[in-house]
MMTF fields as JSON, N, C-alpha, C and O atoms, coordinates in Angstrom:
{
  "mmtfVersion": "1.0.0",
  "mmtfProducer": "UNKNOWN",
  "numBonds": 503,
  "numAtoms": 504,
  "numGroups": 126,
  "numChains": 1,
  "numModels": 1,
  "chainsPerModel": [1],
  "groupsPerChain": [126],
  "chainIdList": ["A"],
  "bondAtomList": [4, 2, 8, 6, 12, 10, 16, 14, 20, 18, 24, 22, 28, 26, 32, 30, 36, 34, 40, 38, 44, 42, 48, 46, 52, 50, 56, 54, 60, 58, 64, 62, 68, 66, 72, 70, 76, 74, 80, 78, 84, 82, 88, 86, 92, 90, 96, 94, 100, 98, 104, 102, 108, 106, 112, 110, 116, 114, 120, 118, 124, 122, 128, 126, 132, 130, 136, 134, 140, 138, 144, 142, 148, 146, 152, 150, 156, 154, 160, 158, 164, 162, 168, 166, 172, 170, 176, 174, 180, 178, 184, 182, 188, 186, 192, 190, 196, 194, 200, 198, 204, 202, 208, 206, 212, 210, 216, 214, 220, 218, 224, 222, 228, 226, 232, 230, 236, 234, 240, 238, 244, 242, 248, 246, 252, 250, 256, 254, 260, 258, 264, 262, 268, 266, 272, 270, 276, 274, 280, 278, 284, 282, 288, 286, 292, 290, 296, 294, 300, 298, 304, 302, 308, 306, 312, 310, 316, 314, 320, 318, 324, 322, 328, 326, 332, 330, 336, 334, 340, 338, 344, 342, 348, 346, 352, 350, 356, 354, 360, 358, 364, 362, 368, 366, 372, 370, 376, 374, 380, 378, 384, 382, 388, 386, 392, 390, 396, 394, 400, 398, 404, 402, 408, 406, 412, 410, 416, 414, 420, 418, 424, 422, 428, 426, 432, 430, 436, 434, 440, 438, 444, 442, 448, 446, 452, 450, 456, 454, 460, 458, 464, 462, 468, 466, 472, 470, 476, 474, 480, 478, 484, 482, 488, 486, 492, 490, 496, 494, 500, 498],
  "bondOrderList": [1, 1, 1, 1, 1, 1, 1, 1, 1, 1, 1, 1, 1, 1, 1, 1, 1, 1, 1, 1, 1, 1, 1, 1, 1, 1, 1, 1, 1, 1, 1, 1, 1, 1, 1, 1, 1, 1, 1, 1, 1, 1, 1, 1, 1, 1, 1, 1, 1, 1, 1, 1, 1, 1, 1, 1, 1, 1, 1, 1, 1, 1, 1, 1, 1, 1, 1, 1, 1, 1, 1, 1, 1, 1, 1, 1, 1, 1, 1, 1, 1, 1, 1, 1, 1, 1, 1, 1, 1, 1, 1, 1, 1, 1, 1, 1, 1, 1, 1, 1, 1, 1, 1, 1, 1, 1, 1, 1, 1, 1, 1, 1, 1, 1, 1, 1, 1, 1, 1, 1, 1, 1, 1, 1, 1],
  "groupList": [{"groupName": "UNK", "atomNameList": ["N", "CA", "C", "O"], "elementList": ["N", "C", "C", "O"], "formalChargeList": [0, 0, 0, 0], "bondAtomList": [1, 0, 2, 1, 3, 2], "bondOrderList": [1, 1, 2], "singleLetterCode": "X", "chemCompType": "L-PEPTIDE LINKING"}],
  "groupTypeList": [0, 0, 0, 0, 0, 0, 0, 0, 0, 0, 0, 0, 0, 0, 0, 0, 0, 0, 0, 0, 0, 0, 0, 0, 0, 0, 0, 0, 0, 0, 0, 0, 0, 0, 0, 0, 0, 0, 0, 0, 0, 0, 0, 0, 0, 0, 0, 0, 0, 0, 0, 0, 0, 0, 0, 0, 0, 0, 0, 0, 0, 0, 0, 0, 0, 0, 0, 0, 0, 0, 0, 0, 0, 0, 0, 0, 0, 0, 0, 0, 0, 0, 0, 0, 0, 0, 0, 0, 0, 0, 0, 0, 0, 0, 0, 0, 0, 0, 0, 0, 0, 0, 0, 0, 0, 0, 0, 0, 0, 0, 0, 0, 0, 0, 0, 0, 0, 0, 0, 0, 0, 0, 0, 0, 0, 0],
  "groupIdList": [1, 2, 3, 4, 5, 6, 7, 8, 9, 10, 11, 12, 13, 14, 15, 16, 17, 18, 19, 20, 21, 22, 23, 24, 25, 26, 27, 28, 29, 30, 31, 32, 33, 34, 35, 36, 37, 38, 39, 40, 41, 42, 43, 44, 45, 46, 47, 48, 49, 50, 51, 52, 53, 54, 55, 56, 57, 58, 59, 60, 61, 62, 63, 64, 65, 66, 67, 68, 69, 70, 71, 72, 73, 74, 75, 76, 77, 78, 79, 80, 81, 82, 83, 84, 85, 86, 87, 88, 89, 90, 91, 92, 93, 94, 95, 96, 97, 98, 99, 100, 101, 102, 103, 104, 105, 106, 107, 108, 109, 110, 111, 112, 113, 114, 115, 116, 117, 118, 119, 120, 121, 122, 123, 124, 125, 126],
  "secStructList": [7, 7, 7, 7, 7, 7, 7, 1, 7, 7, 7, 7, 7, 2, 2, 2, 2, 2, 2, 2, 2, 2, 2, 2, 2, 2, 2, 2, 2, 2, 2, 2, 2, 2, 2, 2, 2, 6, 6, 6, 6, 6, 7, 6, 6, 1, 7, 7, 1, 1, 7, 7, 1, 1, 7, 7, 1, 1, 7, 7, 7, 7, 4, 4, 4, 2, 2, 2, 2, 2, 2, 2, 2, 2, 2, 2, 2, 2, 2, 2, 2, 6, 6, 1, 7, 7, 2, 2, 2, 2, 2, 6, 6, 1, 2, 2, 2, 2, 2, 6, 6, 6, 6, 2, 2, 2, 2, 6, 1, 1, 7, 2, 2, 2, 2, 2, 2, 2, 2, 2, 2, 2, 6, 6, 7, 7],
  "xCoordList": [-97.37, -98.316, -99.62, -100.018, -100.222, -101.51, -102.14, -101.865, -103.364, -105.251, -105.394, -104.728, -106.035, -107.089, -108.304, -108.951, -108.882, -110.087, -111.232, -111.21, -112.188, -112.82, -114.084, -114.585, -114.261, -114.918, -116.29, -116.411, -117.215, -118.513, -119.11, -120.326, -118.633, -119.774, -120.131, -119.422, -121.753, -122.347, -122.932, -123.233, -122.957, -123.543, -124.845, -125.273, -125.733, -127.219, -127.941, -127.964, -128.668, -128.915, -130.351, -131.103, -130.496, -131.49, -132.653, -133.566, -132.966, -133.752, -134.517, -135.675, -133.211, -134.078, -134.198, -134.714, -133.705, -134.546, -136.392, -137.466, -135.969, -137.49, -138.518, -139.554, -138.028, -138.948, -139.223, -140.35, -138.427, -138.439, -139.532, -140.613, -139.21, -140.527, -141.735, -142.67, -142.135, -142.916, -144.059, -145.207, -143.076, -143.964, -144.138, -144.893, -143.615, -143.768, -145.147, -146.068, -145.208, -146.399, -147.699, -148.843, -147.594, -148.526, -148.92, -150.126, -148.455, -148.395, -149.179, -150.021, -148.913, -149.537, -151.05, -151.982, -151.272, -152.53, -153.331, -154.538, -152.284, -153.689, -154.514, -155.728, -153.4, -153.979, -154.845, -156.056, -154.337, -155.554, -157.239, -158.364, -156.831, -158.308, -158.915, -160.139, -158.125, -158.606, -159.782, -161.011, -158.455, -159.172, -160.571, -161.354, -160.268, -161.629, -162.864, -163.85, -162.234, -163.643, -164.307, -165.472, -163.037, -163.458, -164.1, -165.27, -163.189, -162.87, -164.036, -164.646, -164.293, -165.349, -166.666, -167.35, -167.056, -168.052, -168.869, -169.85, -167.863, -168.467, -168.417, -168.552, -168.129, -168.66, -169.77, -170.632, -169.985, -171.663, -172.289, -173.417, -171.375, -171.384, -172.754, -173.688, -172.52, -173.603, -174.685, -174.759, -175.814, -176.72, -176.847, -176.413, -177.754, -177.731, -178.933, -179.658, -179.621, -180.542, -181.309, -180.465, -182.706, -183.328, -183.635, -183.334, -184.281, -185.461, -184.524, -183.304, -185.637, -184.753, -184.751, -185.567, -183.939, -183.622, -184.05, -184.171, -184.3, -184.124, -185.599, -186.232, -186.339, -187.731, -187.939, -187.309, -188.719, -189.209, -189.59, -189.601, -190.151, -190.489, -192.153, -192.825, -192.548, -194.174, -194.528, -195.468, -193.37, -193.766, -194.056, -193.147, -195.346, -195.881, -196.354, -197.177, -195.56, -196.621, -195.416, -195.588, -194.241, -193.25, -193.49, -193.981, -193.049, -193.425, -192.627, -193.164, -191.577, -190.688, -190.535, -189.623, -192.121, -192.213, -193.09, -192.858, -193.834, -194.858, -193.844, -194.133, -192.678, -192.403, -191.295, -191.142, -190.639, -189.836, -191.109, -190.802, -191.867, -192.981, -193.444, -193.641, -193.634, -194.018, -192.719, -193.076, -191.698, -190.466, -190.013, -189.014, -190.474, -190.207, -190.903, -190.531, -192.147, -192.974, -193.168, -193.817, -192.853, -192.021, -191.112, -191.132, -189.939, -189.291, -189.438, -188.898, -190.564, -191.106, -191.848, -191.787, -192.287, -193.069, -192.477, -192.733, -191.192, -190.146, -189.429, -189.089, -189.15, -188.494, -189.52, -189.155, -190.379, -191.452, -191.445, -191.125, -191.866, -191.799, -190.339, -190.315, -189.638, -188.118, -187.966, -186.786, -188.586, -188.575, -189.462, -189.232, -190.549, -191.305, -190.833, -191.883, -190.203, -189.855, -189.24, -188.842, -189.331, -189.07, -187.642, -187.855, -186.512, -185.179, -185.764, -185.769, -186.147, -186.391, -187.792, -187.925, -188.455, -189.363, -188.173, -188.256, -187.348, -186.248, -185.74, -185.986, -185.029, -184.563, -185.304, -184.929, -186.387, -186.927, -188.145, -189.22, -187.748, -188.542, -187.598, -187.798, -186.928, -186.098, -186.486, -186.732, -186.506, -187.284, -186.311, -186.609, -184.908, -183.922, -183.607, -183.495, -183.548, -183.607, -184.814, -184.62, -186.09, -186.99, -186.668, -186.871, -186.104, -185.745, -185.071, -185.109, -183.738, -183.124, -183.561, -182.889, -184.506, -185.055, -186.1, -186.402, -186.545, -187.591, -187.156, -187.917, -185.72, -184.884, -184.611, -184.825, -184.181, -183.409, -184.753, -184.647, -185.699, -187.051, -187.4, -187.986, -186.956, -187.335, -186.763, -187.367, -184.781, -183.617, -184.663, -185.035, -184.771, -185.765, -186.322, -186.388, -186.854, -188.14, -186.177, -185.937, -185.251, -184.475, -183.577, -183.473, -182.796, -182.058, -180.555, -180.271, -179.78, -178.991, -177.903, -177.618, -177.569, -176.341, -177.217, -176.629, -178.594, -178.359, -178.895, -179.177, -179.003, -179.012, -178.067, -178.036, -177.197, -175.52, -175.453, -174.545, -175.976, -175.518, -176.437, -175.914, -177.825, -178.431, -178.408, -178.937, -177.475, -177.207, -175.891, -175.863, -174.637, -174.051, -174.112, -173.362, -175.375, -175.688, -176.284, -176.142, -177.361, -178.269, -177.094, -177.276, -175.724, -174.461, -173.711, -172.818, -173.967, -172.792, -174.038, -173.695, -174.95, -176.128, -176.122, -176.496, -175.545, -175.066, -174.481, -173.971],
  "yCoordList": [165.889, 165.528, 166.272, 166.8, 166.212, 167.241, 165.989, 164.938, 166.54, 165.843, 165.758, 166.517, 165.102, 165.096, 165.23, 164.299, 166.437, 166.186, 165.555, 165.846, 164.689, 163.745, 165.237, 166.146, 164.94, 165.478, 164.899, 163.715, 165.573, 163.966, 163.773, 163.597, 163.749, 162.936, 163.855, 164.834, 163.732, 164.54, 163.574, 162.38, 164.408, 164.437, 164.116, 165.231, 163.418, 163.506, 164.3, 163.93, 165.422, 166.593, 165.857, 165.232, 166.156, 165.21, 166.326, 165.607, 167.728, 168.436, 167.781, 167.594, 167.585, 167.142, 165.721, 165.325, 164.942, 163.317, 163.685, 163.403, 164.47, 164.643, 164.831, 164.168, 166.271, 166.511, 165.769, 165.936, 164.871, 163.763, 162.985, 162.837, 162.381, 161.461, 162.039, 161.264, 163.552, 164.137, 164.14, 163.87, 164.512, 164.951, 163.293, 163.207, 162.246, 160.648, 160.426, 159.769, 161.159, 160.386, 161.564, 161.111, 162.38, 163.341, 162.692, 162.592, 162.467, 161.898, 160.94, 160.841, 159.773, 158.293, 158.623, 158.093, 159.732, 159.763, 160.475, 160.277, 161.753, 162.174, 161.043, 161.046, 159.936, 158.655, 158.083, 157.992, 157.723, 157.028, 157.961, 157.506, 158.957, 159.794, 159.881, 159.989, 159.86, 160.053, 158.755, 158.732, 157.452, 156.98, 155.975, 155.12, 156.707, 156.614, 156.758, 156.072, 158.826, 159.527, 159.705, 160.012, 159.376, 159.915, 158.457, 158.322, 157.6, 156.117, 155.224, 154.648, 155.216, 154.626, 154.426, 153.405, 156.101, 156.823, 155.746, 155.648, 155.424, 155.13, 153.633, 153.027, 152.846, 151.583, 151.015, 151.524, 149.885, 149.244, 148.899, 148.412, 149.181, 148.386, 149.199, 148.645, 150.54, 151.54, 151.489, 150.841, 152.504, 152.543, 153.996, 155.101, 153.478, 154.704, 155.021, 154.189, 156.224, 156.991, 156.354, 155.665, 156.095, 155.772, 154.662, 154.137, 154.045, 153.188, 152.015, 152.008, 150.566, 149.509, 148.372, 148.377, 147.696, 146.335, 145.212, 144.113, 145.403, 144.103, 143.946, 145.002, 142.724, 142.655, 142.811, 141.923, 143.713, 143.441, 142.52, 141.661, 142.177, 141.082, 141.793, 141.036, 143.017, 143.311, 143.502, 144.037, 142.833, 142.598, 140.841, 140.026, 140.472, 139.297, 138.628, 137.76, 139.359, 139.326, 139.124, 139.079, 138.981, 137.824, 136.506, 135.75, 135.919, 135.101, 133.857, 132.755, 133.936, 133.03, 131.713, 130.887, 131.755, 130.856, 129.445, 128.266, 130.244, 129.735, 129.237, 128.176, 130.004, 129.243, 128.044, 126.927, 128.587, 126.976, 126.079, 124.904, 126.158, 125.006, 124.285, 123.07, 125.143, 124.554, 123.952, 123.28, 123.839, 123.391, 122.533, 121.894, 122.264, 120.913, 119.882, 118.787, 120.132, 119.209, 118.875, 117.829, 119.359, 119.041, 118.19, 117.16, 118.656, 117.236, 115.916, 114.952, 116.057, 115.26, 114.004, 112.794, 114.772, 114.158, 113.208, 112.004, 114.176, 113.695, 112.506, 111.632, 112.375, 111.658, 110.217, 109.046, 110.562, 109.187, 108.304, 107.15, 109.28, 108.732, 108.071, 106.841, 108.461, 107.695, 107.215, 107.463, 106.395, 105.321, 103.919, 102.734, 104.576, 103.036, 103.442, 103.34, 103.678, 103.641, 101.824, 101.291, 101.183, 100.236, 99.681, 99.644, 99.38, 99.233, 98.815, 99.479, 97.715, 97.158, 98.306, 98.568, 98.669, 99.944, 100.779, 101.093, 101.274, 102.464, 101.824, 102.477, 100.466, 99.928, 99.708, 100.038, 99.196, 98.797, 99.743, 99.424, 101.066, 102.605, 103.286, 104.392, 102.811, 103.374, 102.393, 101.198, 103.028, 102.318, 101.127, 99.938, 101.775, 100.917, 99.441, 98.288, 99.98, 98.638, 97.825, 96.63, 98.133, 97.714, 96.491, 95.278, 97.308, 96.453, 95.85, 95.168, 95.475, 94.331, 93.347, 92.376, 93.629, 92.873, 91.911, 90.751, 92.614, 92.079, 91.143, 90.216, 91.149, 90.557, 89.545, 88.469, 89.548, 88.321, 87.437, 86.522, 87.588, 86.769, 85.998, 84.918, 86.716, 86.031, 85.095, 84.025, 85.121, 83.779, 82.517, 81.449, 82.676, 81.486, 80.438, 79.248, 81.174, 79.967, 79.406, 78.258, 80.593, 79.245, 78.263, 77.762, 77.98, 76.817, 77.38, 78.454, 76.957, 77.083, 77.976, 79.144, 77.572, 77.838, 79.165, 80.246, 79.135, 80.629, 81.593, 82.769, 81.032, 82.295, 82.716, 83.844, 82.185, 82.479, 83.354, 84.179, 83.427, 84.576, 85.544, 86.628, 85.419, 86.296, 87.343, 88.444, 86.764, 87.199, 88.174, 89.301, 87.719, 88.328, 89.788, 90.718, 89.76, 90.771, 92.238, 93.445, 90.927, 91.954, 92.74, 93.935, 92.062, 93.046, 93.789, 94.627, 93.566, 94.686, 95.744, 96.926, 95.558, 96.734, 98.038, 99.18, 97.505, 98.135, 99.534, 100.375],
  "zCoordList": [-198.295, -199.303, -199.096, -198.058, -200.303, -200.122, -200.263, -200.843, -199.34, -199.742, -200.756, -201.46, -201.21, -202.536, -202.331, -201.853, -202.655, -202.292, -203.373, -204.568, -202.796, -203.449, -204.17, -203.508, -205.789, -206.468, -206.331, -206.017, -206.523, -207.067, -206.183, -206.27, -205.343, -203.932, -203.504, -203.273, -203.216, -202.132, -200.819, -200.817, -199.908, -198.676, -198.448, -198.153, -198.379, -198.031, -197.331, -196.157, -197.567, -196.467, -196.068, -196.815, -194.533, -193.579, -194.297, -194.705, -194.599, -195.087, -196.606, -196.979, -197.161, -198.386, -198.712, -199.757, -197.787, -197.819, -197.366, -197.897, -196.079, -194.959, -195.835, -195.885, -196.914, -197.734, -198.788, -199.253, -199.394, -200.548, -199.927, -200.498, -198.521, -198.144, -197.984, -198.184, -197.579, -197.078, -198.951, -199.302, -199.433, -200.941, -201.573, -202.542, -201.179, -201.752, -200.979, -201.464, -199.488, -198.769, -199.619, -199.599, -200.021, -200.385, -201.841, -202.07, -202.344, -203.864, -203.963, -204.855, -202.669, -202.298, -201.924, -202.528, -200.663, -200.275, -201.25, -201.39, -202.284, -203.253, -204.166, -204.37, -204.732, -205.769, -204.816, -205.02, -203.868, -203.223, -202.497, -202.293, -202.355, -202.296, -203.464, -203.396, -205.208, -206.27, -206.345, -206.292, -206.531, -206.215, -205.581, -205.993, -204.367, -203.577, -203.957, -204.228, -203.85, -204.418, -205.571, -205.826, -206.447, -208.068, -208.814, -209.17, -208.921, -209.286, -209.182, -210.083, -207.498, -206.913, -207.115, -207.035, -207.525, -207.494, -209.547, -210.284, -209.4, -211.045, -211.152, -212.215, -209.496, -209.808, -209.69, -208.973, -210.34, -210.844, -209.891, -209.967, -208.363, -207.218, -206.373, -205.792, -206.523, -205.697, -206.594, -207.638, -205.902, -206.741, -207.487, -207.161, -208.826, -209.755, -209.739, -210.285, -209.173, -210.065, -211.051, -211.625, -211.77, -212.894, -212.673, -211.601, -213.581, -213.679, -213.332, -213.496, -212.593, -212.216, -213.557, -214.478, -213.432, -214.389, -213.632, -214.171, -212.37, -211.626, -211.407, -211.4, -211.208, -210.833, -209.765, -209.19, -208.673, -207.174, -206.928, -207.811, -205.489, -204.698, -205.47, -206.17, -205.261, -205.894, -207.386, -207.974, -207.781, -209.231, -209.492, -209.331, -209.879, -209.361, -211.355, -211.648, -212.208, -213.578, -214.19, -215.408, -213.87, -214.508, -214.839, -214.001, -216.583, -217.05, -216.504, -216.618, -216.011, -215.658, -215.063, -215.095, -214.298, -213.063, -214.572, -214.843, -214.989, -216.138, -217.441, -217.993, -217.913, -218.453, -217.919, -218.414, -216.857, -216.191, -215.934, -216.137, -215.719, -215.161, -216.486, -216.482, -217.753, -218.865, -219.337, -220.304, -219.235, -220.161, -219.064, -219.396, -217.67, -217.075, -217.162, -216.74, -217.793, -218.151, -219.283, -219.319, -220.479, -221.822, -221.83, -222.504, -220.836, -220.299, -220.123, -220.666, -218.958, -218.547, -219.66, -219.88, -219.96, -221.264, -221.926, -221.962, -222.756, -223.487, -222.955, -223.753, -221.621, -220.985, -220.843, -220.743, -220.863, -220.441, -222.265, -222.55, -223.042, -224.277, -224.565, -224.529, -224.726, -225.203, -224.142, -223.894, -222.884, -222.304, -222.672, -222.426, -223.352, -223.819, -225.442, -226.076, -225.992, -227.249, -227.12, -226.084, -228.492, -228.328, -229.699, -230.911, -229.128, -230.221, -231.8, -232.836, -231.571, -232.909, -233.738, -234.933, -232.811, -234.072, -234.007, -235.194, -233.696, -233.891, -235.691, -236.705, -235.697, -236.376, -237.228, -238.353, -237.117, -239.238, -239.461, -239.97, -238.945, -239.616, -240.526, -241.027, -240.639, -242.142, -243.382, -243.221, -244.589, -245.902, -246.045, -246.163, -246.004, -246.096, -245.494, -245.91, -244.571, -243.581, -243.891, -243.669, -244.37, -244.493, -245.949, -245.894, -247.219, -247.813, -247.842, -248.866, -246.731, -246.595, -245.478, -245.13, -245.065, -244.438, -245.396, -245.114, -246.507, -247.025, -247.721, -247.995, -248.219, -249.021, -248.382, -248.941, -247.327, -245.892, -246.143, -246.959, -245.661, -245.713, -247.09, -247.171, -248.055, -249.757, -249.506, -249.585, -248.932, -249.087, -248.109, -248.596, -247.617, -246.833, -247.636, -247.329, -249.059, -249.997, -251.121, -251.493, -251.336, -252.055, -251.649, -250.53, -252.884, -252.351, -251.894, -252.424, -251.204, -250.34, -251.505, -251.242, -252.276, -253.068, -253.996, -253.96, -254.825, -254.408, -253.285, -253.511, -252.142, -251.4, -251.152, -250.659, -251.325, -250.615, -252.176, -252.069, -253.293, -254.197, -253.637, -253.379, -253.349, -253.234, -252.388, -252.544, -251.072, -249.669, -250.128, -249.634, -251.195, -251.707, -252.164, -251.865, -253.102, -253.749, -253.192, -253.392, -252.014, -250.839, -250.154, -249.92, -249.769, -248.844, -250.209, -250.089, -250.825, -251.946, -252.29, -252.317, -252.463, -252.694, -251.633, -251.902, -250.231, -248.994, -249.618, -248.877]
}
C-alpha cells in the first residue's frame, strides 16, 4: 500500500511565529508611544501657554467673598421674617377669605333656620 500524503497542512516555522511576535510587540509599543507622546500632549491635564482663567492667591478684587456674604444675610433675614409671620394673617389676607368670613359673622344676628340657608349659599358661592 502506498502513503497518502496529507495535502493542506502546514508546519509552523519557529522563524515566522518569532517574527509574527516580534512585529505584534513593535505594533503594541509604537500605539503606546503614540499615545504617550502625541495623545497626552493635548490633555487639559498639563499646562498651556496664555493667559490664566483661574484667580491667584494675589488677586484680592474678586467679588465673590462680598457677594456670598451679602446673599447669607438675605437669608438670614428671610429666615427670621417667615418665623414671626403669624398663620391666621397668612389666612384672612386674601379678599376672599375676607368675604366669607364677613358673611360667617352676619349668620350670628339671624335666626337659626335661615342661617342654615344662608350658610348654604355662603358654601355653594365657593
Amino acid at each position: 500500500m502506498k502513503e497518502l500524503e496529507v495535502v493542506g497542512e502546514e508546519t509552523w516555522n519557529k522563524k515566522r511565529v518569532a517574527l509574527g511576535i516580534f512585529v505584534l510587540i513593535l505594533i503594541l509599543a509604537g500605539l503606546f508611544g503614540f499615545k504617550t507622546y502625541v495623545l497626552d500632549k493635548n490633555s487639559p491635564s498639563q499646562s498651556v501657554e496664555g493667559a490664566s482663567v483661574f484667580a491667584t492667591p494675589a488677586d484680592t478684587s474678586s467679588p465673590l467673598p462680598d457677594l456670598k456674604s451679602n446673599v447669607s444675610d438675605q437669608i438670614n433675614t428671610l429666615q427670621q421674617e417667615a418665623s414671626n409671620l403669624n398663620i391666621t394673617d397668612i389666612a384672612t389676607s386674601s379678599p376672599q377669605v375676607q368675604k366669607v368670613i364677613n358673611d360667617l359673622k352676619s349668620l350670628q344676628d339671624l335666626p337659626k333656620s335661615q342661617a342654615k340657608d344662608f350658610c348654604q349659599q355662603v358654601c355653594n358661592s365657593l
